[in-house]
C-alpha positions in Angstrom: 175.3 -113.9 -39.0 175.9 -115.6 -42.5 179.4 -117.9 -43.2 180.7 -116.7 -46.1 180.4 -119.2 -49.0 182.2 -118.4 -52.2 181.0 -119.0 -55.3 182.6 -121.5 -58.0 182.1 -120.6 -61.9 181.8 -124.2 -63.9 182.5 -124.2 -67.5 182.6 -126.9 -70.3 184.9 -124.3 -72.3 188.8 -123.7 -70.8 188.5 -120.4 -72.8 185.5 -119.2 -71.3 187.4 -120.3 -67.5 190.6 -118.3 -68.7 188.3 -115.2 -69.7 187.2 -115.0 -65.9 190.8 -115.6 -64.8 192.3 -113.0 -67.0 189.1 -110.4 -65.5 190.2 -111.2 -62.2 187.0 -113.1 -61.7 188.8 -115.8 -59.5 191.5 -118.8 -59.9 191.3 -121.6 -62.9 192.4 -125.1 -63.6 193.7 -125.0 -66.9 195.9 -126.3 -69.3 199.5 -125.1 -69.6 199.3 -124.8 -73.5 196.5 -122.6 -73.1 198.2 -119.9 -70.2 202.0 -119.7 -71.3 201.5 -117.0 -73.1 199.3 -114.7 -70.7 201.6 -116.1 -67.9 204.5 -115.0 -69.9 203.3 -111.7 -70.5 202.1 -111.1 -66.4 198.4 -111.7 -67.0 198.4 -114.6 -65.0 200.4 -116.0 -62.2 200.8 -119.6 -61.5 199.5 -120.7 -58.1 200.7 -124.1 -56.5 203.7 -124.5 -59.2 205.0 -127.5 -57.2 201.4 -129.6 -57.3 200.5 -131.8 -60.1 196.9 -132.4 -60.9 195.5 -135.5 -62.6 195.9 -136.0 -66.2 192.3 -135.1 -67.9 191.7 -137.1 -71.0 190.2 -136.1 -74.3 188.0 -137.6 -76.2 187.6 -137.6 -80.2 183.8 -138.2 -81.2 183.0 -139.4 -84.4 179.5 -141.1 -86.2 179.7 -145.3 -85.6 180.0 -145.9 -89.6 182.4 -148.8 -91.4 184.3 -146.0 -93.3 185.9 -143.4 -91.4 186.4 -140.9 -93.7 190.8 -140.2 -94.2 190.8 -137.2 -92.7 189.0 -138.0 -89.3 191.1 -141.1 -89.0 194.8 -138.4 -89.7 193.4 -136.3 -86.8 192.6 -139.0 -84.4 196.1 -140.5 -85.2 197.6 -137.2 -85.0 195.8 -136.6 -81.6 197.1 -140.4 -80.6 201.0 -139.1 -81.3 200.8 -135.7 -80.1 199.3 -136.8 -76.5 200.6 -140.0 -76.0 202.7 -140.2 -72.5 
């Protein structure tokens, strides 16, 4: 007699774990921003509304150079401001 083991789906992309989610494939971390709107319309339901996960950081990459080109350095500044606690 086997244990039953289930199996867990890893992803690098939160739009590729919400695909699964939304086919019923099983339950996803992901970010609130993301769901709302399939939450709102009853494609999702939030599970554990009353536990808080750990913040996950983000990370902007960018070419070690002595100029960073203006519009790089608006969207890390933008990304700065927008997610700051």
């Amino acid at each position: 007699m086997s244990a039953f083991q289930p199996a867990m789906i890893t992803a690098d992309s939160a739009s590729s774990l919400l695909a699964f989610a939304l086919a019923g494939a099983g339950v996803a971390i992901l970010p609130a921003w993301l769901v709302q709107d399939e939450i709102g319309k009853g494609g999702l339901v939030r599970l554990l509304p009353d536990h808080q996960f750990p913040r996950q950081g983000i990370y902007a990459l960018y070419p070690n150079t002595r100029h960073v080109p203006e519009k790089v350095r608006a969207f890390i500044d933008f990304l700065h401001e927008r997610l700051a606690l």
